[in-house]
N, C-alpha and C positions, 0 to 999 in steps of 0.2 A: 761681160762687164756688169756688177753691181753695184746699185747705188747703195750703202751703209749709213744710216745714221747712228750717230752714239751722243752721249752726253760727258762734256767735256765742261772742267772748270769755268765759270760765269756766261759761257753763252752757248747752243746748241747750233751747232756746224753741220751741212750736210758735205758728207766725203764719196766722191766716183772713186770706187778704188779698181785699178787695173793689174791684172793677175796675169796676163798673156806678154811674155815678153814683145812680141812683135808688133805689138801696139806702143807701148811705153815700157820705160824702164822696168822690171817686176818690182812688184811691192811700190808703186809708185801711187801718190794719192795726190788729186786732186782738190781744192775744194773748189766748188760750184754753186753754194749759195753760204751766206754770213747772214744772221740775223733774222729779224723779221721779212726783210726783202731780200730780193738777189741782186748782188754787186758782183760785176766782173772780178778780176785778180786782176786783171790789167786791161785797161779801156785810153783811149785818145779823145780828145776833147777838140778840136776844133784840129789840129795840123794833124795829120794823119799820123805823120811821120815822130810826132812825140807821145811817147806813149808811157802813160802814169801808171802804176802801182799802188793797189790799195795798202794803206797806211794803217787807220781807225774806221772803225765805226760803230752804230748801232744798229738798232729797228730803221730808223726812218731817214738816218742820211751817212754818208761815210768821207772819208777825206783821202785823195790820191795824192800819191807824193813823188816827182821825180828834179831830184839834186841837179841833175842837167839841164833842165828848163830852165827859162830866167823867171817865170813864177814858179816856183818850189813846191805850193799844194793847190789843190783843187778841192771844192765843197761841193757835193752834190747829192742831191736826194731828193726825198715826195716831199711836197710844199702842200696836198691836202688827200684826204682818205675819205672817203663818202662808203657807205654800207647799206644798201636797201631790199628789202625781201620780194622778190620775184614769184608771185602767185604761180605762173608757168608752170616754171620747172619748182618751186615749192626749196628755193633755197639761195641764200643770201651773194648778193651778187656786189662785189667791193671794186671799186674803182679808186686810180689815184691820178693826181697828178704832178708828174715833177719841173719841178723847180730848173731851171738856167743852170749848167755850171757855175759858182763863181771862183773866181783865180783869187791870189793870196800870196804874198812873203812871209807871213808868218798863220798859223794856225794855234791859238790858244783859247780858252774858255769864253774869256770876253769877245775875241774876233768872232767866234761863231754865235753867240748871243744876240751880236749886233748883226750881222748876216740871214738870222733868222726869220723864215715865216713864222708869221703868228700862230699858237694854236689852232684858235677857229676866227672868223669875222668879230673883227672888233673886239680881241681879247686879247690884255696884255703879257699873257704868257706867251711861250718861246716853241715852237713846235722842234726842234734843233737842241739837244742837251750834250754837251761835252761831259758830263759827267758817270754814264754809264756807259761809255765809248768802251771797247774791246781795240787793242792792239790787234794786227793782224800779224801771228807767227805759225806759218803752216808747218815751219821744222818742228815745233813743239807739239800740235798738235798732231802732226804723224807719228809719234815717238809713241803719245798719250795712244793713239788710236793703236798701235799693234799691243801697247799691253792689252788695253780693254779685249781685242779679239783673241788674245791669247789665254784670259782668263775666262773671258763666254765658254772657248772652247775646251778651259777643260771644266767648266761646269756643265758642258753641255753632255759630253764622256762620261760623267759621273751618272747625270740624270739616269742617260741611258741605258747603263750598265745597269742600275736600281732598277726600274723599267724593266728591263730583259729578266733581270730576278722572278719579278714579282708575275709577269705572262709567263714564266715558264712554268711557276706552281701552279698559278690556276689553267692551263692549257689553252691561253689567247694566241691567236693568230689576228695577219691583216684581214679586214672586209676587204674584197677584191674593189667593192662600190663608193665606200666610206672611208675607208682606210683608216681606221678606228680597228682598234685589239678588241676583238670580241670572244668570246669562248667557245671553244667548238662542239660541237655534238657527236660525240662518239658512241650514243648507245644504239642499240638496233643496226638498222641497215645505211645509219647515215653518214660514216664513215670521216666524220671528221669534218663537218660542213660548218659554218657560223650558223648560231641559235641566232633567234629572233631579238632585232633591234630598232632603233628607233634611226632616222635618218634627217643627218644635220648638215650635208655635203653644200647643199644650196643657199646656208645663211637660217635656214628655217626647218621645224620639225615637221614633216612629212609622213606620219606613222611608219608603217613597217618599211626598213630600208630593202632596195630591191636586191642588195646583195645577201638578205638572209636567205641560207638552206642552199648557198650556193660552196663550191670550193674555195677555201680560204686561198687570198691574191701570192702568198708562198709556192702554193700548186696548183694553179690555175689562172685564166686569165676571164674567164667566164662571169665574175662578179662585174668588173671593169665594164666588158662587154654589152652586159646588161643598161648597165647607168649608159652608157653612150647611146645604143636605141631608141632608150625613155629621153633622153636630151635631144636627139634627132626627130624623136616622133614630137615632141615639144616645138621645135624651130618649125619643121614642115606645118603644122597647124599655125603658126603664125603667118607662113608666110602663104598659107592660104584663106587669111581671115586680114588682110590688108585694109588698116582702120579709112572710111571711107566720112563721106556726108550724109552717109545712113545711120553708122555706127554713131556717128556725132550727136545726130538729133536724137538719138536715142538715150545718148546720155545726158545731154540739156536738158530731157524729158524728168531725169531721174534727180537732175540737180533742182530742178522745180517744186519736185517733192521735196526734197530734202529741204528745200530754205523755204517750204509752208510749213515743214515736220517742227525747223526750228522755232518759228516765229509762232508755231501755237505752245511750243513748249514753254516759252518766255514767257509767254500770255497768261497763261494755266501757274508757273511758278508765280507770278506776282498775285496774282489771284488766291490761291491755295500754299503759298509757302509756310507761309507763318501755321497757316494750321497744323500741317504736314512735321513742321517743326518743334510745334508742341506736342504731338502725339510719339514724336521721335524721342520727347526728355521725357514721357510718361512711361514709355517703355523700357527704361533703366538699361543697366548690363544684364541683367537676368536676362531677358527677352529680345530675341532679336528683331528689331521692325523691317518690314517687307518695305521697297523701293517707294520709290514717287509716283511710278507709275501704277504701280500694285495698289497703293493706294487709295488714288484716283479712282480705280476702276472697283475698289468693292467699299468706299464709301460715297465716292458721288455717280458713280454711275456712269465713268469718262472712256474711254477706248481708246489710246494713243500708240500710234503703230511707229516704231522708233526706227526710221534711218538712219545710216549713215553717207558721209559724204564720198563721191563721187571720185576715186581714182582709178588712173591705168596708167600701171606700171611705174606707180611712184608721180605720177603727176596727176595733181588737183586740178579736173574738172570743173571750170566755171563758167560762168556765162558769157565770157571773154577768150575763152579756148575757141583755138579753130582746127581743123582737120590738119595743117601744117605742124602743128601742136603734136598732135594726136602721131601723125605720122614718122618724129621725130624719135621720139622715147621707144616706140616698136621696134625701129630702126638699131634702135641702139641694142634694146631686147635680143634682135636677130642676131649682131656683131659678137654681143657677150655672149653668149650660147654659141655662138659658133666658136668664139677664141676659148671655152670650155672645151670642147668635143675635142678640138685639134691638140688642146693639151695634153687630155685623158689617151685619145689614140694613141700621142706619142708613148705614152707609158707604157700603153699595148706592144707598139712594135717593136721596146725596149726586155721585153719583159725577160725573165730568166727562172729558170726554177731553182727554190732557196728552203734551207732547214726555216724553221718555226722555232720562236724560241725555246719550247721542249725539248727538241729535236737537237736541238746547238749546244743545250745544257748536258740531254743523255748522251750527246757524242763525245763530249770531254771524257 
């Protein structure tokens, strides 16, 4: 099962689409969120046993509709959206909350205007707009959804035929580690190995990838093999450096530094800015001027040792962290590295031996 997003005429839908007959019907598509929020396709409101269908909606409220009931629609949605930055974890945490059902014989612009929360506290806007409402037609959007993947797919065909072109002139094969086309090394005694590259498998460049000078991943599984060690030997070091109340104070130690690093740097700017500033318009574009801190130190004679602020593993270090903190993000550290390695193995145990596309090209 995949989830698909695409982009469909005035609003963006996400679609579960299911491919296995024995699940659902094939080619059968769900949709599972509308909007800015997620509304059911069919939710109950109060009697179990009557169950509405979503009609309209937008971002922030949608209206259920069933002809069988003796109130005919339902309104509901968030009634307020709060957003506030969580130092912790170093990332915005949105709360909402919603609004009551409300029931209805008729649903028109004005009904909902009148029904509506306010924007915010004491303001006479309308948080509730009928006027960017989306109908809800999932016939139409399945329809829309198998062109869109029918024409990804053949641009996708094209791509890769182009692709195959272009690695087969210059002799790229897979990195068994990276899986990046790289080009192989055929002179001397190296028999076709990946030249030296750089490695971006993790999100980030790491110099020499561990799959250079190994068998390209076509004839061999030994690049692959490699990257899983370095990833295993990675999680075992974590999980034998279990962030503690040692490790903590250790780094309150260095947030201390850092927020005296800061507060002399403020100091020293209001002090010496303006001068710093003038010397910077005296030096035109011809010349390049040397930093703030370069400065400082070969015309007043200042020393400033520059910190940076205190993370691990993506969470900001403050004077409010605690080891549960701390323990939290490592944790997660261990989970991702572990659901890496399990992936990459599979590949491993999958693996088959395949032309290159030189190989594909010379055999036509």
């Amino acid at each position: 099962m995949n989830i698909k997003q695409v982009y469909i005429p005035i609003v963006k839908v996400t679609f579960e689409y299911f491919a296995d007959e024995t699940m659902l019907e094939a080619k059968t598509i769900k949709i599972v969120s509308a909007g800015g929020h997620k509304f059911p396709v069919c939710k109950s409101f109060g009697e179990e046993s009557i169950v509405y269908d979503l009609f309209k909606y937008n971002g922030r409220f949608a209206i259920y509709r069933n002809k069988k009931a003796k109130q005919k629609y339902v309104v509901w949605g968030i009634s307020r959206h709060d957003a506030t930055f969580d130092k912790t974890i170093g990332e915005q945490i949105h709360t909402y909350e919603w609004a009551d059902p409300i029931f209805m014989d008729r649903c028109d612009r004005h009904e909902i205007d009148h029904v509506s929360p306010p924007y915010s506290e004491g303001s006479s806007m309308k948080l509730w707009s009928a006027y960017d409402m989306t109908a809800f037609k999932p016939d139409v959007w399945a329809s829309k959804f198998f062109q869109y993947q029918d024409k990804i797919r053949i641009k996708e065909e094209e791509d890769y035929k182009r692709r195959q072109e272009k690695y087969a002139n210059e002799n790229r094969a897979i990195c068994g580690a990276c899986e990046r086309y790289i080009e192989r090394w055929d002179e001397g005694s190296w028999n076709g190995v990946i030249y030296d590259h750089g490695f971006k498998q993790e999100g980030y460049r790491a110099g020499t990838c561990i799959g250079s000078r190994l068998q390209v991943w076509e004839k061999s599984t030994e690049g692959k093999v490699a990257l899983i060690n370095m990833l295993q030997s990675r999680k075992d070091g974590l999980l034998n450096a279990k962030p503690d109340q040692k490790k903590l104070d250790g780094f309150l130690l260095e947030v201390e530094k850092y927020i005296e690093y800061k507060e002399r740097a403020e100091q020293l700017s209001k002090e010496y800015g303006d001068e710093y500033k003038k010397y910077h318009r005296e030096c035109g574009y011809r010349t390049r001027p040397i930093s703030f801190y370069a400065w400082l130190m070969e015309n007043k004679n200042i020393t400033v040792v520059k910190r940076e602020s205190v993370e691990y593993f993506g969470l900001h270090v403050w004077a409010n962290t605690t080891v549960n903190d701390l323990l939290k993000v490592w944790q997660a550290e261990i989970d991702r590295l572990t659901v890496i390695i399990e992936r990459e193995q599979e590949k491993v145990d999958n693996w088959a031996l395949a032309l290159t596309a030189r190989e594909r090209r010379d055999a036509k």
